[in-house]
Each structure stands twice: as C-alpha cells, then as structure tokens.
DOLUM-89191 format. One line per 3 residues: number of its first residue (from 1); their letters; for each residue x, y, z of C-alpha. Coordinates in nm, 4 decimals, decimal comma. Layout:
BEGIN
NUM> a> X/Y/Z; ...
//
This chain:
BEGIN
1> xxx> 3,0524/-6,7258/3,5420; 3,1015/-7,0761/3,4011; 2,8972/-6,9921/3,1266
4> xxx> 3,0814/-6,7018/3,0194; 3,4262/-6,9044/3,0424; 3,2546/-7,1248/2,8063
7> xxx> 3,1764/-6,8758/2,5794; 3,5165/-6,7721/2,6174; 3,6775/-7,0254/2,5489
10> xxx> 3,4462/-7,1017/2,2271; 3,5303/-6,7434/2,0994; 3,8875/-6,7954/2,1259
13> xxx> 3,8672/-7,1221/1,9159; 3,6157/-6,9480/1,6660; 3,9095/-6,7206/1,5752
16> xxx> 4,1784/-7,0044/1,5271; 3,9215/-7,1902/1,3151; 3,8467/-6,8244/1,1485
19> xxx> 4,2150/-6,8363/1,0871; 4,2885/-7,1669/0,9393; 4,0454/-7,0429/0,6735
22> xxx> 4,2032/-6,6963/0,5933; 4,5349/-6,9092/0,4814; 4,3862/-7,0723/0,1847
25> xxx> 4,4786/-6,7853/-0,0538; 4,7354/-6,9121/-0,1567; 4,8573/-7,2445/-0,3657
28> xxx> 4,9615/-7,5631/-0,1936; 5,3032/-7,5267/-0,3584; 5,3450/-7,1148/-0,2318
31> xxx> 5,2448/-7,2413/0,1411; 5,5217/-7,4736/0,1222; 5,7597/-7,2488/-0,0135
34> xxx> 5,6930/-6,9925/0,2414; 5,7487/-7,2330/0,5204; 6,0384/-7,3967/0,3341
37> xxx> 6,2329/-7,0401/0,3488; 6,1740/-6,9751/0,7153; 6,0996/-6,6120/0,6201
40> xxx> 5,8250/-6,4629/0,7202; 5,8087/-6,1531/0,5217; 5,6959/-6,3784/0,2934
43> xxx> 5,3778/-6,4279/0,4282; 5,0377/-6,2386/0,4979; 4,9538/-6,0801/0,8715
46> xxx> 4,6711/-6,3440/0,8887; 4,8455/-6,6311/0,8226; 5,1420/-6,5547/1,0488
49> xxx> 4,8398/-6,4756/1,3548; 4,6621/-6,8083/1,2069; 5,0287/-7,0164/1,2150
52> xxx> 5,0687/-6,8458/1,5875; 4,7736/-6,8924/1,7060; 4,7373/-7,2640/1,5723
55> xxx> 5,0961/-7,3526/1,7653; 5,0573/-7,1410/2,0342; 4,7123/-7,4266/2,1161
58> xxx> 4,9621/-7,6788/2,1611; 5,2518/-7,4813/2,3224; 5,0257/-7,3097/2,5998
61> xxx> 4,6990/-7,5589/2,5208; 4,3429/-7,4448/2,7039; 4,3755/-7,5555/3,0524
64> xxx> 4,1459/-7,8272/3,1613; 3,9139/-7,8263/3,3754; 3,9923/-7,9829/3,7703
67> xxx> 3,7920/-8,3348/3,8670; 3,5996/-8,2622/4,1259; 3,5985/-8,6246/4,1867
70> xxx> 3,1728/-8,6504/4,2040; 3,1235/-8,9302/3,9446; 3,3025/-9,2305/3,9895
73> xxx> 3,4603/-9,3635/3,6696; 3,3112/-9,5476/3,4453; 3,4450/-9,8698/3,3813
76> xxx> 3,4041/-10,0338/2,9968; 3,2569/-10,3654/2,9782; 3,5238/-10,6439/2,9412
79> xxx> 3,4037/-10,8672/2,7085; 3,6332/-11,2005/2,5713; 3,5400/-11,3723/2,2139
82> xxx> 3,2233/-11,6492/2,2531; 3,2829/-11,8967/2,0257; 3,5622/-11,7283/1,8487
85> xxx> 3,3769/-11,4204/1,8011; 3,3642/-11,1077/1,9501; 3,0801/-10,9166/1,8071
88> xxx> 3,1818/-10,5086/1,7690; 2,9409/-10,2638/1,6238; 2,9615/-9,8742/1,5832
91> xxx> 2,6712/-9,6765/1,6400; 2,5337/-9,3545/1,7452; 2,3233/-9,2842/2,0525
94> xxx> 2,3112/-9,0119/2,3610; 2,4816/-8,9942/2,6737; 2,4473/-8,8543/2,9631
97> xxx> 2,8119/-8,7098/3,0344; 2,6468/-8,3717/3,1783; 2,3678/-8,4394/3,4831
100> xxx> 2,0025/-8,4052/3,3309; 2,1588/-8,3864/2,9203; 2,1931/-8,6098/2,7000
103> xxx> 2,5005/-8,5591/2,4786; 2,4710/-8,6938/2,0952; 2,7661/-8,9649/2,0805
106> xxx> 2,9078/-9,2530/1,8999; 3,0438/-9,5226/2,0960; 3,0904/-9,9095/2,0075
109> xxx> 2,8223/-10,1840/2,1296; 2,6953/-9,8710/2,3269; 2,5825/-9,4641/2,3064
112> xxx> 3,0018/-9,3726/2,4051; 3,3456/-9,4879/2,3664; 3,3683/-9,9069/2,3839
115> xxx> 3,4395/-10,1770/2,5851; 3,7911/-10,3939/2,6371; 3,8373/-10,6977/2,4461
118> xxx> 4,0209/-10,9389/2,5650; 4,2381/-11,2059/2,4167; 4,5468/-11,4815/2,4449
121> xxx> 4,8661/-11,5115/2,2349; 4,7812/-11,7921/2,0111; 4,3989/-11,7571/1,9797
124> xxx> 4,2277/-11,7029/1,6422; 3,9638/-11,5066/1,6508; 3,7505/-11,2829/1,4445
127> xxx> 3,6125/-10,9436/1,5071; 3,2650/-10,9224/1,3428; 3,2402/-10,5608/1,2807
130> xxx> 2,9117/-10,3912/1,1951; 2,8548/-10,0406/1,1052; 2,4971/-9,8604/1,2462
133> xxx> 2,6343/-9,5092/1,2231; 2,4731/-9,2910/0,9462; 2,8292/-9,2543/0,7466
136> xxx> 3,1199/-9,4564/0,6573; 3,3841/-9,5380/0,8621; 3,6737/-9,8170/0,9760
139> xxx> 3,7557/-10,0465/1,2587; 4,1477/-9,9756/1,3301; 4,3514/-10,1858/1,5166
142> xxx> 4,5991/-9,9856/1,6600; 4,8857/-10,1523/1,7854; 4,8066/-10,5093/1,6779
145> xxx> 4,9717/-10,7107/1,4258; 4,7346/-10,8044/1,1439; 4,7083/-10,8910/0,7876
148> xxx> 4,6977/-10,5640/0,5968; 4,3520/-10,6274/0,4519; 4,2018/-10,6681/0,8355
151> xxx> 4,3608/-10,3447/0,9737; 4,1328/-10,1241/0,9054; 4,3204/-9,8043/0,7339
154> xxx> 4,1599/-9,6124/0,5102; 4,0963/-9,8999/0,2071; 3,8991/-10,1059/0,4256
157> xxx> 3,6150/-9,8409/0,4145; 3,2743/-10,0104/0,6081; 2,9614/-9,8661/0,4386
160> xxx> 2,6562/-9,7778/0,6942; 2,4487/-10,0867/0,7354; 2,7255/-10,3220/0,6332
163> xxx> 2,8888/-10,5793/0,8219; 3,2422/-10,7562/0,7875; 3,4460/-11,0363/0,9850
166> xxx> 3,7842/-10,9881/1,0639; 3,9792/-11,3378/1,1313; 4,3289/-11,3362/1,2530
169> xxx> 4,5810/-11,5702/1,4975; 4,7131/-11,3388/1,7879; 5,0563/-11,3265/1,7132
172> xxx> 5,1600/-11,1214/1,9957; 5,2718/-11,1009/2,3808; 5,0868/-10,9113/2,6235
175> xxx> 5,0293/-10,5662/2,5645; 4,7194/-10,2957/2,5955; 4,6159/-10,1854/2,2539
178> xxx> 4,3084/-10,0032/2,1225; 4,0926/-9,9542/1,8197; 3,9749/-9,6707/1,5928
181> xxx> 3,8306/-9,5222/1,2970; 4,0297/-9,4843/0,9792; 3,8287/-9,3363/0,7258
184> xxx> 3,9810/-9,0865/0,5071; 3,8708/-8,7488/0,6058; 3,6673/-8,8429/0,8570
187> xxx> 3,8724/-8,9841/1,1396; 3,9767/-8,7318/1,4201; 3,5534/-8,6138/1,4182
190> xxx> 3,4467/-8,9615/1,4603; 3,6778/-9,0589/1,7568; 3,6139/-8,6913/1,8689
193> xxx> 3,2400/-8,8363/1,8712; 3,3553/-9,1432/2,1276; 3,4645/-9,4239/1,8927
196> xxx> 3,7614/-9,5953/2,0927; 3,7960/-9,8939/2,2619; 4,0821/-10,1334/2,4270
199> xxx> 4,1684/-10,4696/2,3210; 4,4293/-10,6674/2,5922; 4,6579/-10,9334/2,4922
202> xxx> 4,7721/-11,1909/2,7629; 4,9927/-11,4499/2,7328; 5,1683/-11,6654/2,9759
205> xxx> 5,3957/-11,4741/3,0989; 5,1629/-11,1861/3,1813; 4,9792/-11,4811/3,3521
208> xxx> 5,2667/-11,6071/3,5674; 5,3997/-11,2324/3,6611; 5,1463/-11,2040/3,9817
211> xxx> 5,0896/-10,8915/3,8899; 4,7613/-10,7069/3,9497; 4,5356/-10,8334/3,6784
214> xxx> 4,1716/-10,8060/3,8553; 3,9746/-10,5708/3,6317; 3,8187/-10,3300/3,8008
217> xxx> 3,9326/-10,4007/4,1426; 4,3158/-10,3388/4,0853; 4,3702/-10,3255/3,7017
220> xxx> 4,1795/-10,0392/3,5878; 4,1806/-9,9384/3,1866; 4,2125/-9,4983/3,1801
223> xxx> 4,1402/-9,3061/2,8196; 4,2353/-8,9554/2,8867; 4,0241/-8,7773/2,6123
226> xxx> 3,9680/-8,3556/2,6040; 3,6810/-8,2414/2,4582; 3,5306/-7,9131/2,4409
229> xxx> 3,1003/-7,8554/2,4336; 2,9116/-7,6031/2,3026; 2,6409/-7,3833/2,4713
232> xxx> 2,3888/-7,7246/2,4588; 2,6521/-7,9490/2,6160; 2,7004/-8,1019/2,2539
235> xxx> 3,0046/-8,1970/2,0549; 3,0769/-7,9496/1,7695; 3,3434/-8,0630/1,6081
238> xxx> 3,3660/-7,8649/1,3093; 3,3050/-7,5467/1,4917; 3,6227/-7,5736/1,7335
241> xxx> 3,8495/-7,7775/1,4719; 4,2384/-7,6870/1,4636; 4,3947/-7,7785/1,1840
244> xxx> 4,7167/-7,8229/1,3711; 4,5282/-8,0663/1,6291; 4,1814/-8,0086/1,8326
247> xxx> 4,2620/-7,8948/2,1728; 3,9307/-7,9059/2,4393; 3,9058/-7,7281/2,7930
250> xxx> 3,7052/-8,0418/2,9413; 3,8641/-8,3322/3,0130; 3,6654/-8,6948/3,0298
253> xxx> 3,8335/-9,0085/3,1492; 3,6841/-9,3185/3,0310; 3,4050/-9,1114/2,8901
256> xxx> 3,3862/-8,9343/3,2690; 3,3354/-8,6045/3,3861; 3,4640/-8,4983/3,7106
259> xxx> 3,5915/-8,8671/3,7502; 3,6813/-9,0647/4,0930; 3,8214/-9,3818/4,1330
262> xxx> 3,8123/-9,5892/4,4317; 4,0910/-9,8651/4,5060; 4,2098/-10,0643/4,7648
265> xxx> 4,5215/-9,9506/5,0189; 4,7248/-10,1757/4,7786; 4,9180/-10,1790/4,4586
268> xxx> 4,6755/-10,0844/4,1645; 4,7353/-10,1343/3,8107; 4,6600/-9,8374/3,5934
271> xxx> 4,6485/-9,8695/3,1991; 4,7239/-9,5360/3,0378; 4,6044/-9,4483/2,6829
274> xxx> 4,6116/-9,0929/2,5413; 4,2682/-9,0783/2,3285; 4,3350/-8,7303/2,2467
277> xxx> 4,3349/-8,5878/1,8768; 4,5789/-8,3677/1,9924; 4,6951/-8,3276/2,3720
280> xxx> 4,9979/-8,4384/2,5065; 4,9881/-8,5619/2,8789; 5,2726/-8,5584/3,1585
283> xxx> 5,0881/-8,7507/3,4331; 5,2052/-8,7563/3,7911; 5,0645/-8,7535/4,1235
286> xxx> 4,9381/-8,4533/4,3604; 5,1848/-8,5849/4,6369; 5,4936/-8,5940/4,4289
289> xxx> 5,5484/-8,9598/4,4849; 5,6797/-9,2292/4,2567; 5,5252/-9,5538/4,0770
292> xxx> 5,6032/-9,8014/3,9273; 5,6194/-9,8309/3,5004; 5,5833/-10,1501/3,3924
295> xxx> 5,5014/-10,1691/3,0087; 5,4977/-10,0082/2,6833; 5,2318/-9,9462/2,3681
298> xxx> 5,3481/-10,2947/2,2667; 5,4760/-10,4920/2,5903; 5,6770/-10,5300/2,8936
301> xxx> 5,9690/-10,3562/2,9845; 6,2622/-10,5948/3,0934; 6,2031/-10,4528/3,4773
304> xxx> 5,9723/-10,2073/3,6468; 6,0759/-9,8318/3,6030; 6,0261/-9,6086/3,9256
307> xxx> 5,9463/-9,2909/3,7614; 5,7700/-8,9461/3,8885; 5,5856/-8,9100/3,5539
310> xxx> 5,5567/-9,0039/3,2262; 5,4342/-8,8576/2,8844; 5,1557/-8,9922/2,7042
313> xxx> 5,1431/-8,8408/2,3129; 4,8188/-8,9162/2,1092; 4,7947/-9,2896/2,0477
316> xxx> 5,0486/-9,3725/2,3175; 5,0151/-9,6296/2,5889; 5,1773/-9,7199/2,9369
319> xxx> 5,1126/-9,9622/3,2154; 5,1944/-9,7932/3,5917; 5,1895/-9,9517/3,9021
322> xxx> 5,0743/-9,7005/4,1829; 5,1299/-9,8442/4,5602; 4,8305/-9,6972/4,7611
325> xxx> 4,9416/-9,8604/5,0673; 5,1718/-9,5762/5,1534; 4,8800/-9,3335/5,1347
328> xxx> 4,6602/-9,2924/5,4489; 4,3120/-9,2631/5,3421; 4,2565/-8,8836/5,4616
331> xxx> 4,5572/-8,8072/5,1501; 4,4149/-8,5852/4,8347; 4,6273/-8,8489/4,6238
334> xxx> 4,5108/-8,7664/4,2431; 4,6659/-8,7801/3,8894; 4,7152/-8,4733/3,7671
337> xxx> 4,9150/-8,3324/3,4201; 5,1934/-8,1149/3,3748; 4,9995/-7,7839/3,4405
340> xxx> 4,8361/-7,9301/3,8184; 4,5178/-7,9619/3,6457; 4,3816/-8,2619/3,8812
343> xxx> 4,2493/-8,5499/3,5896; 4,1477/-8,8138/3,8513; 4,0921/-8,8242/4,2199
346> xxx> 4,1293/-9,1755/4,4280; 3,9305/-9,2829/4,7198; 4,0904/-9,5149/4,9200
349> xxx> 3,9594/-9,7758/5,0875; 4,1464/-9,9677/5,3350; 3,9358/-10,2486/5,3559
352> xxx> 4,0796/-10,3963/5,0359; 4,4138/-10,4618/5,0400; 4,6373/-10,7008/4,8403
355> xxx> 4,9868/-10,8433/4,9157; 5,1376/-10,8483/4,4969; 5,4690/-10,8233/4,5033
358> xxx> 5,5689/-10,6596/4,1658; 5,8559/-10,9155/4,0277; 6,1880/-10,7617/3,8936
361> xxx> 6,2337/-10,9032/3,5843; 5,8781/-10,8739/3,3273; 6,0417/-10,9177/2,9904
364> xxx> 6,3390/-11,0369/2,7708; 6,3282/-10,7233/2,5114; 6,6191/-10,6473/2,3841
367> xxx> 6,7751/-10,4300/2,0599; 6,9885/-10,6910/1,9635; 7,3748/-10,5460/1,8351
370> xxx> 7,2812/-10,7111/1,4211; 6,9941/-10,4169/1,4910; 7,2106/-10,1265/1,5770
373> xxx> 7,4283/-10,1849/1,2933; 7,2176/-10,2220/1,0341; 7,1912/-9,9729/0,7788
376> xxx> 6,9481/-9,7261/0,7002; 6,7005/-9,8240/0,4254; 6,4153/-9,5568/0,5119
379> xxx> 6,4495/-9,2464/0,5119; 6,1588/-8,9686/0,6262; 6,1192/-8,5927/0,7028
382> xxx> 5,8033/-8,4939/0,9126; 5,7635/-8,1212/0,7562; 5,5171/-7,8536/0,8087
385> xxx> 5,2076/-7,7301/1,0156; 4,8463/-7,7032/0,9751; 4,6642/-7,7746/0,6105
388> xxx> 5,0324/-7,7816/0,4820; 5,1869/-8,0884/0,6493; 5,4053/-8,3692/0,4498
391> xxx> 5,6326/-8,6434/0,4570; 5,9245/-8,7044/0,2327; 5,7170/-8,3201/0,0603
394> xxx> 5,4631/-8,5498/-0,0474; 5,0798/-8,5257/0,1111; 4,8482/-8,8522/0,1391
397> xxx> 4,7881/-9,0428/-0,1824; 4,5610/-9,3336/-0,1526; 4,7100/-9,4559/-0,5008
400> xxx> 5,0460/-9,4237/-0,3755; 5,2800/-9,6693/-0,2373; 5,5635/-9,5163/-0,0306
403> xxx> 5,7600/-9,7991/0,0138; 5,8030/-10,1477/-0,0061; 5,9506/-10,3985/0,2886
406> xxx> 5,9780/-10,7482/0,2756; 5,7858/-10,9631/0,5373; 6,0040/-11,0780/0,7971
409> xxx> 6,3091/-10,8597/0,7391; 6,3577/-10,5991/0,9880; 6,4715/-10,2467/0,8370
412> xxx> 6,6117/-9,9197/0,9821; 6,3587/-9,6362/0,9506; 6,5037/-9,3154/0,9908
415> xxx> 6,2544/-9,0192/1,1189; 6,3489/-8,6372/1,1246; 6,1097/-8,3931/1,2484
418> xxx> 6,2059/-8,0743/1,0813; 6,1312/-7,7689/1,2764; 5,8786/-7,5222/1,0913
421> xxx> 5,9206/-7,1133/1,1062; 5,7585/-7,1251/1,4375; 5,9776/-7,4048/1,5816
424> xxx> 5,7831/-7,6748/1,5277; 5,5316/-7,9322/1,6745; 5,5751/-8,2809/1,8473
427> xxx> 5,5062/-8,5748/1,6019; 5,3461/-8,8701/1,7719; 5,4980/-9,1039/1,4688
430> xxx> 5,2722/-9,4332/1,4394; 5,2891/-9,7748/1,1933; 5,0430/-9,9827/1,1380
433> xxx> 5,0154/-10,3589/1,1441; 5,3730/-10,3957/1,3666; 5,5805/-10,2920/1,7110
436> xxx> 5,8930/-10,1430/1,6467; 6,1928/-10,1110/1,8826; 6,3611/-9,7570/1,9271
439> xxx> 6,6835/-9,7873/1,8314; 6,8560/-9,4163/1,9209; 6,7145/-9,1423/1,9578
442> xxx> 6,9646/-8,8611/1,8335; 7,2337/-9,1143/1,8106; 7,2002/-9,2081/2,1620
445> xxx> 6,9746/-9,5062/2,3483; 6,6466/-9,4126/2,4185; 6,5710/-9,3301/2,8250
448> xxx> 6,4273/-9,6352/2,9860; 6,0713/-9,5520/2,9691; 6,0883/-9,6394/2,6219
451> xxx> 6,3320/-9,9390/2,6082; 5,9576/-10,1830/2,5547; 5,7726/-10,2622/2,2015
454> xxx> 5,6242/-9,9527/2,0409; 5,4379/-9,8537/1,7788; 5,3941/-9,4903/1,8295
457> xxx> 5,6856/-9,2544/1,9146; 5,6607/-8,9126/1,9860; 5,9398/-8,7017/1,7762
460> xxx> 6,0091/-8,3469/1,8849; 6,1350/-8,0577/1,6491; 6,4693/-8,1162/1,5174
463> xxx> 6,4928/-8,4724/1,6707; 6,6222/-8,7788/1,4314; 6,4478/-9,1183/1,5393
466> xxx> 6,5965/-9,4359/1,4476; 6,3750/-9,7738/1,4498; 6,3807/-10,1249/1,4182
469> xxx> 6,1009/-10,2018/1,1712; 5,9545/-10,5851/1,1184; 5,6324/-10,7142/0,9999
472> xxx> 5,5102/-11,0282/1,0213; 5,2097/-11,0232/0,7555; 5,1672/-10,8962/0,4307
475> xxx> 4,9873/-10,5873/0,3023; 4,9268/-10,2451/0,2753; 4,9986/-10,0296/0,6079
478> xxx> 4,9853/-9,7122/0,6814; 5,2631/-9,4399/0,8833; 5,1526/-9,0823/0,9469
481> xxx> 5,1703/-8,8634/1,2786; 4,8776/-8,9256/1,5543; 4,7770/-8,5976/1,5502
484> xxx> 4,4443/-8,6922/1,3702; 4,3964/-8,3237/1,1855; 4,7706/-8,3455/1,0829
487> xxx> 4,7132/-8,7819/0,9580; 4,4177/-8,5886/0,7797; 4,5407/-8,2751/0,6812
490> xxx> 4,8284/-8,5083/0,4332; 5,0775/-8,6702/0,6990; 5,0520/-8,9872/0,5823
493> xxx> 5,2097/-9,2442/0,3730; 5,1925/-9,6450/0,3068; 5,3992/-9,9391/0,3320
496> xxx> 5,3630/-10,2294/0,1037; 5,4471/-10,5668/0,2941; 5,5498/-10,8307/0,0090
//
C-alpha cells in the first residue's frame, strides 16, 4: 500500500514537471503578455492544466505524512567560535533518515543539514567556510547583517575545494537566524539536498530575560523541511521539481522522520524555522491550547503574544513558548499544521520541571512616527508564476543594479503582490544583509505577531507591504521571494549599499 501511494504521489508530480516543460513554446515576452491580459483564451490547453496544476500544489499542497513519534529528534550540534573561528564546511555524505538506507545528502560539518552557531552582540568573528561538495555553491547568511562582500549571494560563488574566511563584528541583538546556499541556479536543489543550518545571536538582554535558554533541555532549535523520495529512498530533485515551488509528501524535522521530542512538565522554548523551498506552515497544537510568541526572524517582540498558531512562510522564523506543565503526561500533545497532519509528538516527562517565569516586557521595538511618514522611495511589483516570474517586469540580472540606498538612511519600500490569472501565490519577500520593520500592511499596522525585526515577509495576492528599510554596511544585496524555484526562476533583484 505505502508503496503504491509513493508511486502515486511521484506520478502526480511527474505530470506537473511534464507540464512546466510543455509551456516553453512560447517567447518570454508572449508568456508575459498572456498573463499580463488575464485572458485565457489566449493561451494553450497545456499551459492553462500546467499553470493549474502548478498553483493548485500550493493551494491544496500533498498532504504530509503523520509522525508517528518513533525517532526522537535529532538535535544539531551547538558549536560557539574557538579562537574567533568557527570552522563551517559543506560536504556530501549519506544518511540514514530511512531505517537500514542510507540516503545521499549534503549537510554542513556532517552527511545532513548543520549545526547552530552561536554568538554575542559585539563579538568579531569569522566564519571559515570550506567547500567539499563536488559543485559550486555559497554560504548565505540569512538574516544577519553583514558586509555585502561576506553575505554570500550569488557573487560570492565558492569553487569545490576552495576555502574562504568570512570576518565580521556582530552588530545585532538576539535573534535566531540561519544560513544557506546562494548560487545562481543551483540553490533550492542544494538546500533540498540538506544544506541549512542556525546561527543564534545573544546579547544581554536575551541573557537577563530568564527565559528558557538550556539547549536541548528547554530551548530546542525545529527546521520544518518536506521532502519527497523516490522508489530507493533518495532525493530526486530534478525529477519532482515545480517551477512554482517544490512541494514533498514527507515531512523531516531537524533532518527527522517520524520525530518525538521529549521535555520536561515545564515551559519549553521552541525555535521555529520554515526550511521549506516552498511550504507554508500554520503550526498549532493537537489540544487546541495556546503559547506563548516571543520573537521574530530578527528579535524580540516588545511582550509575549498568546496566540493559537502562527504561520511560518519559507525563510521565516519565530520563537514560541509552550507551557507543558498544564499537560498531564498521558495527553497526545503534538504540533501539528493547518491540515491536522501531526509534525511532532512530545513526551513528557514530569521529572524535569522548571519554575521560568516568562517576563512581560522582552524588547523596546518600536516604528517610530519620522518612519510612518516618510515617503516612498521604492517602489516594487511581485508579478507572475512559474518560469515567468518578475519584479518591477524585469527577471534576475547579475549585471544589474536595481537600486541604490545610502548606508544608514532608512527608506520606505513599497511591495505589491499582483495577483496572476489564477489568483495568485503568497510571496515570502526577503532582503539581504538587514531587518526591516513592517510598517502597514494595506495601509493598516501589521497584527502583533509581526510587530518584531524581520527580514522576510510573506505578501499575499493583491496585498501592498510597506517597510522600513536600513542598512548598516555597504554592498551589494540581494531581494527576491523565498520561494527558491521562483528566486531562481528570475524573482530577484539587487540593492547597492553606498
């Protein structure tokens, strides 16, 4: 039975990817015209099935697979710079993710996905990146503000065998962030392959909060990542590619199938990152109870949010506080997404408890009133589906330099998704090298969830996004939408910093 559903399942995505292919009859320019008119008796049967079939993956995406909670979840290693240096290397290797199979992986300083870095506000440090895998590819450091020529878009290319130090001051409060690939072309397969890892910023305030900050006994990192395997148990990613975002039936957290965790009857600290190429995620629990939201991609909010659920777009992060002390240990208390699909299990164990007491005030963030009135400066449309997707109707240009900002002035950027024929797709909207402050959304505040430093913003159809844009280095930084297939397909664009 599970075999067949497999087979399924591959079948069905044989026949999108079949489709994305039928499209390419026709010129760039008559693509874009056809979608520009909203008419579609101006296109062929196939590519209205293809542009269905492509949206319909992310409107009604492959349900995922239920944890049965037999693994317990596997925790990266947490590793802190020695001497100033934290040593990071991609490479390939196999892993184990199916009992008695070893999957073919890439992973950083091991076979699958990478470990948490950890560092202070104020420290300089360098990242000494090394590249074992047999192509080219880019260490990304999403969410952290760097020098443009350390960031790791798609200039900073990192031949195999080659090896380059990154130095920088961390200019930054506390925050979760993460790394990447970047390469042109070539990023959405190479993360699909397992290269992502966490970096955590502390400063002193996260240090004098008294919040749960043990890792791995009540502060627990979670990458929700879906991936689909073929017959072997093997990633295939050009033979289940979407070109409007690569949707999987199987769903691994931290690299983990059928995950558990175990944690205390006490107040656990879960850090959410959506690791997807595609997938959006509403998480909640089974039991319908509340926790607590506590930070951003970029920081704290200004007080804990009690909240049923929130949702997590590719490249977005949030920090939840979940009190297991109400639970009694015989619960089924589980995260699960918008569709019930349970994601990860918890075993409780009463033995460890803790007595934190989360504090009501975590943060001074604030859009100050000089930032609502400034004017627009930057102005961009998100446009299109699939192979044909654009900004501003342009399409990537490595030459090309989109805009200009200087360092240290904050601007107004001005997003608007514009729906396609078929409605349109969410936008997770992401800058490089800065956190940005939502400023309206619509013309009104944004809901409280995302009143915290960002630097990825999820923009549905016909929704205007307004943001308070600052960096504090110079250089050249990308923007383009977190789907990877759409940053690769052309949805991309660069920012000088002078």
């Amino acid at each position: 039975m599970k075999s067949r559903l497999w087979m399924t399942a591959l079948i069905a995505t044989a026949v999108i990817a079949g489709g994305c292919s039928a499209i390419n009859t026709k010129t760039a320019s008559e693509k874009k015209a056809d979608m520009e008119e909203m008419n579609h008796s101006n296109m062929s049967h196939e590519e209205m099935m293809n542009m269905e079939n492509s949206h319909a993956s992310h409107t009604n995406p492959l349900e995922l697979n239920n944890s049965t909670g037999e693994n317990e979840l596997a925790l990266p290693p947490l590793v802190e710079a020695k001497d100033g240096v934290v040593d990071i290397t991609a490479q390939q290797g196999k892993t184990e993710i199916f009992d008695g199979i070893q999957t073919d992986t890439y992973g950083y300083n091991g076979s699958f996905l990478g470990p948490v870095i950890r560092v202070s506000e104020g420290e300089t440090v360098t990242f000494r990146t090394k590249n074992h895998l047999p192509e080219p590819t880019t260490f990304h450091w999403h969410g952290v503000e760097i020098p443009g020529e350390g960031d790791g878009g798609p200039h900073q290319i990192l031949e195999p065998g080659a090896t380059e130090d990154v130095k920088f001051t961390v200019s930054q409060g506390a925050s979760t962030l993460w790394f990447h690939p970047h390469p042109e072309g070539a990023t959405a397969e190479q993360v699909y392959k397992g290269l992502a890892g966490l970096i955590y910023v502390e400063d002193e305030n996260s240090k004098n909060l008294g919040l749960p900050d043990e890792y791995g006994i009540n502060d627990f990192p979670l990458v929700f990542q879906d991936r689909q395997f073929n017959e072997d148990k093997q990633f295939d990613y050009q033979a289940v590619r979407n070109e409007d975002g690569t949707i999987g039936d199987t769903m691994l957290v931290n690299g983990t199938l059928n995950p558990n965790l175990t944690v205390g009857k006490e107040k656990v600290r879960l850090r959410l990152l959506n690791g997807s190429n595609a997938r959006n995620y509403t998480l909640k629990l089974n039991t319908g109870d509340t926790f607590e939201q506590i930070a951003t991609d970029g920081g704290f909010l200004n007080k804990p949010n009690e909240m049923k659920e929130i949702t997590l777009t590719p490249g977005e992060r949030a920090e939840i506080v979940v009190d297991f002390s109400k639970f009694d240990t015989s619960n089924v208390v589980a995260l699960v997404n918008e569709a019930d699909s349970i994601l990860l299990p918890f075993k409780i164990d009463e033995q460890r408890t803790n007595t934190v007491e989360i504090p009501e005030t975590l943060n001074d963030y604030v859009v100050t009133e000089e930032e609502k009135n400034l004017p627009v400066t930057k102005k961009l449309e998100l446009f299109g589906m699939g192979e044909m997707v654009y900004i501003n109707d342009k399409q990537f240009d490595m030459n090309r330099i989109d805009f200009t900002q200087k360092q240290g002035e904050t601007e107004i950027w001005e997003i608007y998704n514009k729906p396609d024929m078929m409605g349109g797709m969410t936008h997770p909207f992401h800058i490089h090298g800065t956190q940005f402050k939502i400023v309206s959304i619509d013309g009104k505040e944004p809901s409280v969830e995302l009143q915290g430093w960002k630097d990825t913003v999820a923009i549905e159809p016909d929704q205007t996004v307004k943001l308070a844009v600052r960096f504090n280095n110079k250089g050249i930084y990308m923007f383009h939408c977190h789907v990877l297939e759409h940053e690769e397909n052309g949805m991309m664009g660069q920012v000088e910093v002078l």
